[in-house]
C-alpha positions in Angstrom: 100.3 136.0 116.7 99.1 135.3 113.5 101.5 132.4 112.7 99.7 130.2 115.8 96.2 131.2 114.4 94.5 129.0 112.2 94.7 130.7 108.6 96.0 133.8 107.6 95.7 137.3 109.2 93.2 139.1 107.5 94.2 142.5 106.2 92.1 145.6 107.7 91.5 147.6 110.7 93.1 147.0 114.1 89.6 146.0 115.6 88.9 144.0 112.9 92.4 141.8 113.2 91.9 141.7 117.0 88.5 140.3 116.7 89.9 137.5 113.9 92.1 136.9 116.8 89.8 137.0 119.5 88.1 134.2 118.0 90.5 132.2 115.9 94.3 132.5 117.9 94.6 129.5 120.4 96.9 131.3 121.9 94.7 134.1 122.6 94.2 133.6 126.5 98.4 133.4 126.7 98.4 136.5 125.2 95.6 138.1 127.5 97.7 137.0 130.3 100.8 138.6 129.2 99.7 141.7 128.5 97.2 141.9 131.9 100.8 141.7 133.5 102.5 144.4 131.3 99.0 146.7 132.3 99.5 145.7 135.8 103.1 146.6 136.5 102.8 149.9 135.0 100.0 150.7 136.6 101.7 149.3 139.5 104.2 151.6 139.4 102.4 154.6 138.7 100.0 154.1 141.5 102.6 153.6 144.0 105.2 155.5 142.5 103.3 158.9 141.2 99.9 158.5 142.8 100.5 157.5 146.5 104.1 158.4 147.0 104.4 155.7 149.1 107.7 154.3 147.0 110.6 155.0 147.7 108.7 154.5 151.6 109.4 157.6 153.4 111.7 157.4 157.0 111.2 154.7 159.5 112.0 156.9 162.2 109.4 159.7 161.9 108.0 160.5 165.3 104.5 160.7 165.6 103.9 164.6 164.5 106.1 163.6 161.6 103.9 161.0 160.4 101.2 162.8 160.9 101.8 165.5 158.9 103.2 163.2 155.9 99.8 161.8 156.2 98.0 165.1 155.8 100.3 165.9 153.0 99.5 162.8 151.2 95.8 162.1 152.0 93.8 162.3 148.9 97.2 160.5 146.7 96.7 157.9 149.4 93.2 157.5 148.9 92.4 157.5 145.5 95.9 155.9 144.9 94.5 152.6 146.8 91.4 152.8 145.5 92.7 151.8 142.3 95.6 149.9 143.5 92.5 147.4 144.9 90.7 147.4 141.6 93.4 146.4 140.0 94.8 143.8 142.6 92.6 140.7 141.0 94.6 140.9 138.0 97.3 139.3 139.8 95.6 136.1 139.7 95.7 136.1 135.3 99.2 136.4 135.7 100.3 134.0 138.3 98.3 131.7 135.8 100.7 132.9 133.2 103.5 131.9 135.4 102.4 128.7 136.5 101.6 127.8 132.9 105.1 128.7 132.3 106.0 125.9 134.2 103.3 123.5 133.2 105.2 123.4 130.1 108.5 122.2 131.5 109.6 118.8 131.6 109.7 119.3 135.9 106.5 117.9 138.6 103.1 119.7 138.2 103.8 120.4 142.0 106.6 123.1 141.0 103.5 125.0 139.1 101.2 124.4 142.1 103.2 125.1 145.0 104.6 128.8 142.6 101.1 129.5 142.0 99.8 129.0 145.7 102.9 131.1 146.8 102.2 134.5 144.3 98.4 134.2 145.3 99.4 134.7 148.7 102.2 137.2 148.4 99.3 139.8 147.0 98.7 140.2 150.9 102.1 141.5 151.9 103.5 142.0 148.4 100.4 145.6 148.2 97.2 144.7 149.8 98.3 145.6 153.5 100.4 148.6 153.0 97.5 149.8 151.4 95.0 148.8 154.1 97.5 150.3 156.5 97.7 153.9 155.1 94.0 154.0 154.1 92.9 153.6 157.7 95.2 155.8 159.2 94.5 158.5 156.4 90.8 158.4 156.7 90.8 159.4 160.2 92.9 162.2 160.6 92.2 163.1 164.3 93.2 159.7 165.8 95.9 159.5 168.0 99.6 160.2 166.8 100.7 157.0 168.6 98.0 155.3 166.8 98.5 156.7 163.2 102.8 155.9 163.8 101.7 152.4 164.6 99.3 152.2 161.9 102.8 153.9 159.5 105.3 151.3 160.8 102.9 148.3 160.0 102.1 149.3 156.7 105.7 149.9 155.2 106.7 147.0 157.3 104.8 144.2 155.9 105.5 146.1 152.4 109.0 146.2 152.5 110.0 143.7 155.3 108.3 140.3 154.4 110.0 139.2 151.4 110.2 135.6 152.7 107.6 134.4 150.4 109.2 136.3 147.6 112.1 134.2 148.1 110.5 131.0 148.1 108.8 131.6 144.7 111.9 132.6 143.5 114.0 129.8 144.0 110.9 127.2 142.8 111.2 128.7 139.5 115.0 128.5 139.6 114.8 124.9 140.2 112.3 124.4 137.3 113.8 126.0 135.0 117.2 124.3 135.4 116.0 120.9 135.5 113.1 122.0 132.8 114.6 119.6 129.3 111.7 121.3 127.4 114.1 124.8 126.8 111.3 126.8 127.9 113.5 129.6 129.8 117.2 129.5 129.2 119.8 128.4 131.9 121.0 131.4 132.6 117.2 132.5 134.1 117.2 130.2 136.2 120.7 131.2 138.2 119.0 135.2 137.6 116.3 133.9 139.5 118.8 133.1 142.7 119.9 136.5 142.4 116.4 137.7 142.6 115.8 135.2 145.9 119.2 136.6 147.0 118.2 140.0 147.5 115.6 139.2 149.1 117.4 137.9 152.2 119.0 141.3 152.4 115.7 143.6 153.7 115.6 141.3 156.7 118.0 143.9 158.5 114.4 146.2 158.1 113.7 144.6 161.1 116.1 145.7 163.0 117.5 148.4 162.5 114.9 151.3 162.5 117.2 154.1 161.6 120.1 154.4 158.8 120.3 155.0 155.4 122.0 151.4 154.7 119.6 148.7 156.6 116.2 151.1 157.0 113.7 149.7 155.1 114.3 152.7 153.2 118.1 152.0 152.6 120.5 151.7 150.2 120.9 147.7 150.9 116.8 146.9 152.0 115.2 149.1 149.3 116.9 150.3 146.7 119.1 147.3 145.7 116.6 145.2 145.9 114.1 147.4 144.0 117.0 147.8 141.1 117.3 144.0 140.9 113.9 143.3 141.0 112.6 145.6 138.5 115.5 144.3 136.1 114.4 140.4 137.1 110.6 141.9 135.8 111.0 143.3 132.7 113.5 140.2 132.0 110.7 137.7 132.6 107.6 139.7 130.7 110.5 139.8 127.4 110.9 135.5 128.2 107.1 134.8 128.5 107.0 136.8 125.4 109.1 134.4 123.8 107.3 131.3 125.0 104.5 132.4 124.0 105.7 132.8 120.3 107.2 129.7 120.3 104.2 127.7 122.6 103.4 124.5 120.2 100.6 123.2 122.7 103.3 119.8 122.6 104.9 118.0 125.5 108.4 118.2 123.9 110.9 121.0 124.0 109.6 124.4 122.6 111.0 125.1 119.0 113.7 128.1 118.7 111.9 131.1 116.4 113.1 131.8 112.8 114.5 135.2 111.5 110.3 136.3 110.9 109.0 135.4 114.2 107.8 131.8 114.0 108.8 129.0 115.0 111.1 126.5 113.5 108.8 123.8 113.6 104.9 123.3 113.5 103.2 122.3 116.4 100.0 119.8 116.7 97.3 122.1 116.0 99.1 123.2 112.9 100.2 120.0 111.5 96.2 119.0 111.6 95.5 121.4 109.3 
């Protein structure tokens, strides 16, 4: 970080260097963004993971008593799992920025940033927010019907687990930008990763279905956990490359400069060359 700042690191505490930074790095609000999104995703993961227990999603063909009592075994890991999982759910919108900056600073249409961020902002709704409506409601009223609290179940984990249609559409928008991005911002081979990503998306649509089955449940083998394995490799792919671009950001128009052996890049950008 230091090399995009203007003038040397100052040697001393670790509040005192991030403060320096705070106010001299003009890359400070990339870097704000990127590590919101490294907070968010482990906190994602803990909270639905650890917290809720609501991933892996439990069977799709509970009865009602069965789904009942999962709820009573899970009620306050729901509750104060959501709870948080809402707090946290605006910092989504810090790193579809990142995201859509990404592509800002390809060589491609402003509409392939637009149309990705508009798609993300929505996908919060069935990508977390209305699983955890779902299982809230039908955990803070224990004594509602069973037929109630199953339909209340089958929505939730449904619109979690079986609406990756938007997912897919983001997906290949950034594989198209990237491949006919001239500004090197990702490499090539991201771009086809990112049709593998869309790919297995296609393949939860059995979820809705097939309500039984270890294979096409939207708790099996092919719907969840391929997809989940895929996905979470596609993640921690793209936070290592925005890490990169961000390092190597110049604030040009041109194509982003390769790093040296120490970190920086090759070349200077504009707001270093006025110095």
């Amino acid at each position: 970080m230091s090399d995009s700042a203007t003038g040397p690191e100052p040697s001393g505490s670790l509040l005192q260097r991030i403060g320096w930074h705070w106010r001299h790095d003009p890359k400070i609000e990339l870097w704000l963004a990127w590590w919101t999104m490294v907070v968010f995703y482990n906190l994602f993961g803990l909270l639905f993971f650890v917290v809720t227990r609501t991933q892996p999603p439990p069977k799709p063909w509970w009865g009602p008593e069965r789904v009942v009592q999962w709820f009573e075994e899970m009620h306050h890991g729901l509750l104060i799992g959501f709870a948080f999982v809402f707090l946290i759910s605006g910092m989504t919108a810090i790193m579809n920025a990142l995201l859509a900056y990404s592509i800002r600073r390809m060589s491609v249409s402003r509409a392939f940033a637009y149309s990705y961020l508009v798609i993300y902002a929505l996908s919060t709704l069935p990508g977390m927010l209305l699983l955890g409506i779902g299982v809230t409601v039908a955990a803070m009223r224990p004594d509602r019907d069973p037929e109630i609290v199953r339909w209340l179940y089958d929505f939730a984990f449904m619109t979690f687990d079986g609406t990756m249609g938007v997912f897919l559409v983001g997906s290949l928008v950034w594989m198209v930008a990237i491949l006919i991005d001239k500004n090197r911002v990702f490499p090539k081979w991201f771009g086809y990763f990112c049709l593998c990503n869309a790919l297995t998306e296609v393949v939860v649509a059995p979820a809705w279905i097939f309500n039984e089955g270890w294979v096409f449940g939207w708790n099996g083998v092919i719907t969840w956990w391929f997809q989940v394995f895929v996905f979470g490799t596609y993640t921690g792919v793209f936070i290592t490359l925005l890490r990169k671009m961000i390092l190597r950001e110049d604030f040009g128009t041109g194509p982003l400069p390769e790093l040296a052996t120490d970190g920086a890049p090759e070349r200077s950008g504009p707001m270093q060359a006025a110095r």
